[in-house]
N, C-alpha and C positions, 0 to 999 in steps of 0.2 A: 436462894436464887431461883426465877421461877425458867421454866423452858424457853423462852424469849429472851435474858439475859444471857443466857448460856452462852449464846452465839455472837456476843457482844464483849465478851466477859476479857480484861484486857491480860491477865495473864496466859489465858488459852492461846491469845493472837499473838501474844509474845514468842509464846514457846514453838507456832507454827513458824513466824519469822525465824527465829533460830534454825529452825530444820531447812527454811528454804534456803538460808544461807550454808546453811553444811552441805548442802547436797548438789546446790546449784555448780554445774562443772565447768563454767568460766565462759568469755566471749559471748556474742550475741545471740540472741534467741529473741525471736516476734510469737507471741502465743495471743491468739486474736478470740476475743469476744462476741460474743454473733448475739447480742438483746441489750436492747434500748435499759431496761431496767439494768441491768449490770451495768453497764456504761453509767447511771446516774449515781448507782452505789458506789463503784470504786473510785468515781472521782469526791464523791463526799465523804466518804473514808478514808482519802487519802492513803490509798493504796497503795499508787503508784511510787510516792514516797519511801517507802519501806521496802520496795525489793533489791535485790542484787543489783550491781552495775553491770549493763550490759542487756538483761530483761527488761525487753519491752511488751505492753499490754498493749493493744490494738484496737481500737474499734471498727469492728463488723458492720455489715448492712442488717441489723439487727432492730432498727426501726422501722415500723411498718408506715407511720406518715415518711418520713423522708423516702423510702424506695418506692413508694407510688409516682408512678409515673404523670409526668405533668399533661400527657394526653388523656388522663381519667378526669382531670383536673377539669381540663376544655368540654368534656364530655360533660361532666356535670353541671358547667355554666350554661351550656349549649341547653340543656335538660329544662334550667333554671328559669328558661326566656319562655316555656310555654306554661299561661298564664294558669293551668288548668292542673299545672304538676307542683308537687310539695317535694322539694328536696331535705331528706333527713340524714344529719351525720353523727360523728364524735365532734368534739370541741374542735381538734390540735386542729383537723382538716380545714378550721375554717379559714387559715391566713397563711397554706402553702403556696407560692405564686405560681402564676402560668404564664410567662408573656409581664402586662401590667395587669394581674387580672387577680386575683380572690373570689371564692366566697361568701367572704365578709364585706367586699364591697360590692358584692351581688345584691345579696340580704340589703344594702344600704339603698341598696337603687331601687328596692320596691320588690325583690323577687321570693317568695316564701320557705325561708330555709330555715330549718328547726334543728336544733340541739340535743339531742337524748344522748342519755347514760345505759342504754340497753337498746339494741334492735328491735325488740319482744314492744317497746314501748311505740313504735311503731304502727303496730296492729292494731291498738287499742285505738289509735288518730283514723286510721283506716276505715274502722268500725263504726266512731262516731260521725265521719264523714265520707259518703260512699260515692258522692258526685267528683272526689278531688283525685288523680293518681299520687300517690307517695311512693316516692324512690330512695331508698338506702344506700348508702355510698358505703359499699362493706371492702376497708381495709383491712389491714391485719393475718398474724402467721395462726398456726392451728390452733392455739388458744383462741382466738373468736372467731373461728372459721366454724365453730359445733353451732356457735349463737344465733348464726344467718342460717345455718341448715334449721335447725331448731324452727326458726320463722318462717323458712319456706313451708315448712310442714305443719303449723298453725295455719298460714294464711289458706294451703290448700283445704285443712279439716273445715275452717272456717267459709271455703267456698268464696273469699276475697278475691273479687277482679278489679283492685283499684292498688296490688300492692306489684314494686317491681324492684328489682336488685340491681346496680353498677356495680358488679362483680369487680375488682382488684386486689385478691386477699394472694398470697403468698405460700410456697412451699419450702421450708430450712434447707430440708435434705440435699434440695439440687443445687442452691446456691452454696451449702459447703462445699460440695463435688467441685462447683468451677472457681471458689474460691481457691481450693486445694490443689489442684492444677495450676494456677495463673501464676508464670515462672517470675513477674514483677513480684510479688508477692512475701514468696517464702516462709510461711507458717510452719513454725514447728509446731504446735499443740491447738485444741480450740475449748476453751472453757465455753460449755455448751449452755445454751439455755435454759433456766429453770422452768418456765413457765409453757414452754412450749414440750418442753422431755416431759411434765404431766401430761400430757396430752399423745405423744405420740411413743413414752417409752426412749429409756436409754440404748437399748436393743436398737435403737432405729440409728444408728449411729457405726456398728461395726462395720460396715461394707466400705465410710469413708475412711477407717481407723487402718483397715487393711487393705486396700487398696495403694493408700497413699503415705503409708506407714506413718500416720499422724496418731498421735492421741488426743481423745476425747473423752473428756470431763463434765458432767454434769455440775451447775453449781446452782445452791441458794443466793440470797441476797443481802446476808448479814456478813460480816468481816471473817469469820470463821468460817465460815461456809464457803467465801469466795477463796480462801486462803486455802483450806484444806483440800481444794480442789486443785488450784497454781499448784501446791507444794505435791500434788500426783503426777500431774501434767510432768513437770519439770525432774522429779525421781525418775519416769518414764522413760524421757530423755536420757538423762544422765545412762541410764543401766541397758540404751539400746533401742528399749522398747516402746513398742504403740498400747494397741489394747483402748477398751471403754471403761471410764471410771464412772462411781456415780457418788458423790458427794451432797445429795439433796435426798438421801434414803428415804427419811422420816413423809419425805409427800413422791418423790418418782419412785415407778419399778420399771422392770425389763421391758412389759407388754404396752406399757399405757394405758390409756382411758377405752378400752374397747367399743362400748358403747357411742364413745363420739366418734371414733375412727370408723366406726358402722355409718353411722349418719351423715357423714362428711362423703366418704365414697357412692351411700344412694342417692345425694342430690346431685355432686358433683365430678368431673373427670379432669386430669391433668391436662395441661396445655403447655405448650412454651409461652413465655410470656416477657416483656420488656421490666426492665427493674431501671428506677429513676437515678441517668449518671451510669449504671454499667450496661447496661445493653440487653439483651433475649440472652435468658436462661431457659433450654430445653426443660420442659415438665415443670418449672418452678409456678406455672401459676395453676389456675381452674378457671372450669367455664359448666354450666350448668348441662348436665344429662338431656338428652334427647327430651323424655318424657317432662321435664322441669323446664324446657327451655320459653314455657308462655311468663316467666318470672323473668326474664331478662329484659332490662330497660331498652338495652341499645336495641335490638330484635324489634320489641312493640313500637317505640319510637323511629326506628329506620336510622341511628347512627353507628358510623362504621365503628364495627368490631374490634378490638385490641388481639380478643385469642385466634393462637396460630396453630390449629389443627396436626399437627406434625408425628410422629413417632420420635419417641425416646431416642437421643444417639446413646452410644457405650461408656463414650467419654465425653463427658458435660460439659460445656463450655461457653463461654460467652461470643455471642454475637450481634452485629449490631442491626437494628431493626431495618426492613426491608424498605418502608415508606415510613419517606422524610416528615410527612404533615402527621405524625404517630410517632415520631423520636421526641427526645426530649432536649426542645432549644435552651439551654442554663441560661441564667443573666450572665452578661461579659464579667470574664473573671474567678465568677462561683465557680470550687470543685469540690462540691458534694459528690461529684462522681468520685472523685483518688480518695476522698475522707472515709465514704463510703466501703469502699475497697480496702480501705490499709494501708493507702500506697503513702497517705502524707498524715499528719495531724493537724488537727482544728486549726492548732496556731500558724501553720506553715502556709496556708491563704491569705492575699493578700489583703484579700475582704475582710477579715476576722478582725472582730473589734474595732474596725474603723467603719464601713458601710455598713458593715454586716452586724448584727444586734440581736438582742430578741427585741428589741422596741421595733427596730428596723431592719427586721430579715429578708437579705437576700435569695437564700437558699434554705430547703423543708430541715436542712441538720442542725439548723440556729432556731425555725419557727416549731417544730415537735419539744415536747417536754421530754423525751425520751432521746434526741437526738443527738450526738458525739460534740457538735457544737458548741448547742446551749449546753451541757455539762463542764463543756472545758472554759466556758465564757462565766458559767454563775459558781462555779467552785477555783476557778484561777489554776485548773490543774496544769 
């Protein structure tokens, strides 16, 4: 069995099932997932399946296409209409709606919007073309928040004045805080993100463990991995307790990626920031450093700003944005917002499955490949 098996392997998963039914201490428990990548795993694992009655798994605002806010959206169509700018994203961005509006039927209308699998890829358009400006639509939590610093600091070395950022990337920490708080809610546990605890450390995690006497788990993305972490979570519980667990050893430690967490902090500063469907999370987003701030799109172009200058409050919490033409108007009926949140499941919208599709999405939770939506629409969870 090589190292990749391992964490597949159906007698381990058996035996973890076994334990989380011994241990689990009855009645109901929400223990909420916070990454899009978790959310596709255990609905294709059929995870859900297999636990106790009564344990429920949740999905988090844990996708960075669905929490973008659809005023980034406006912003980068708005970007898109001057003839002289290249808009560059990821795929999923290209068919989240604003209004009746996309991306992809921006691109259809004549507007120059490019595709790449790296920001870095970017630079290189930049370089061969120095008359065009290119704008990067950087979504995403701190796993690709290193990749746009990274390119801000090329394009400086490089002396490029043609390259510019649509900053919307996202902070975990604050949004678990007001998830944790939100007394709709009621999380007992948060099986934490893999992909993002490389990056910023499972340490990054105790101040919402003991504050809110939650436990947090680190998990991988194989059956074992996500198992072995529930079956913490939920012993935790059972015996009282909070505390950080880390069940992804073999790639997280306590500190994180230091070096990115260096890079990230010299381009950029917290802000509060709006999240798509739940409202201004204090500190959840960023906005570029005083000295960086000639990389900001909205700034060189003169379109109003999303970041909201603010101080940190004590206690994180959700509020709703101050101006209306900067919230985010849903299509009649979408609640990406409560899906987002925890407050309902995929299936419990009225949209789902019937308007709403990935042929034909209504809402970013059905059109992201990561989103609670399409997972519960293409595995029937």
């Amino acid at each position: 069995m090589n190292s990749f098996e391992q964490f597949r392997d159906k007698k381990h998963v058996e035996d973890l099932v076994k334990k989380l039914h011994r241990v689990y201490p009855g009645g109901t428990m929400k223990i909420m997932e916070v990454c899009g990548t978790h959310t596709m795993a255990i609905a294709r694992f059929g995870i859900r399946s297999i636990l106790p009655e009564g344990l429920a798994l949740i999905s988090g605002p844990g996708c960075p296409v669905c929490v973008t806010p659809s005023s980034v959206i406006r912003q980068a169509l708005e970007l898109s209409q001057r003839v002289e700018n290249t808009i560059v994203t990821f795929g999923d961005m290209m068919r989240v709606p604003t209004g009746n509006q996309t991306l992809e039927m921006r691109k259809a209308e004549g507007a120059d919007i490019r595709i790449v699998y790296s920001v870095l890829d970017m630079i290189e358009m930049a370089k061969k073309d120095p008359d065009r400006n290119f704008v990067f639509i950087s979504v995403g939590f701190e796993t690709t928040t290193p990749g746009t610093a990274l390119a801000v600091l090329e394009a400086e070395k490089q002396e490029l004045e043609n390259v510019f950022f649509l900053l919307a990337n996202r902070r975990v920490i604050p949004a678990l805080h007001a998830l944790a708080a939100a007394p709709d809610i009621q999380i007992r546990g948060f099986l934490c993100p893999g992909h993002v605890s490389v990056i910023i450390g499972y340490g990054a995690y105790h101040d919402i463990s003991e504050r809110y006497s939650i436990p947090c788990v680190v998990a991988g993305f194989e059956p074992v991995d996500i198992l072995m972490a529930i079956d913490d979570i939920v012993a935790r519980i059972a015996q009282g307790t909070a505390g950080v667990g880390n069940a992804y050893g073999r790639v997280v430690t306590e500190s994180g990626n230091s070096r990115a967490l260096e890079i990230m902090d010299r381009i950029f500063e917290p802000v509060d920031a709006p999240w798509r469907g739940i409202g201004v999370i204090p500190q959840s987003g960023l906005t570029f450093r005083r000295e960086y701030e000639h990389f900001d799109a909205l700034r060189k172009f003169g379109i109003r700003h999303m970041a909201i200058r603010e101080p940190a409050v004590k206690q994180p919490a959700v509020k709703q944005p101050a101006n209306h033409d900067l919230s985010d108007d849903e299509p009649a009926g979408c609640r990406c917002g409560d899906v987002l949140k925890g407050v309902i499941l995929p299936t419990e919208c009225a949209l789902f499955g019937n308007r709403c599709t990935p042929s034909t999405p209504v809402g970013p939770c059905m059109v992201s490949t990561e989103g609670s939506c399409a997972a519960y629409y293409k595995y029937g969870a």
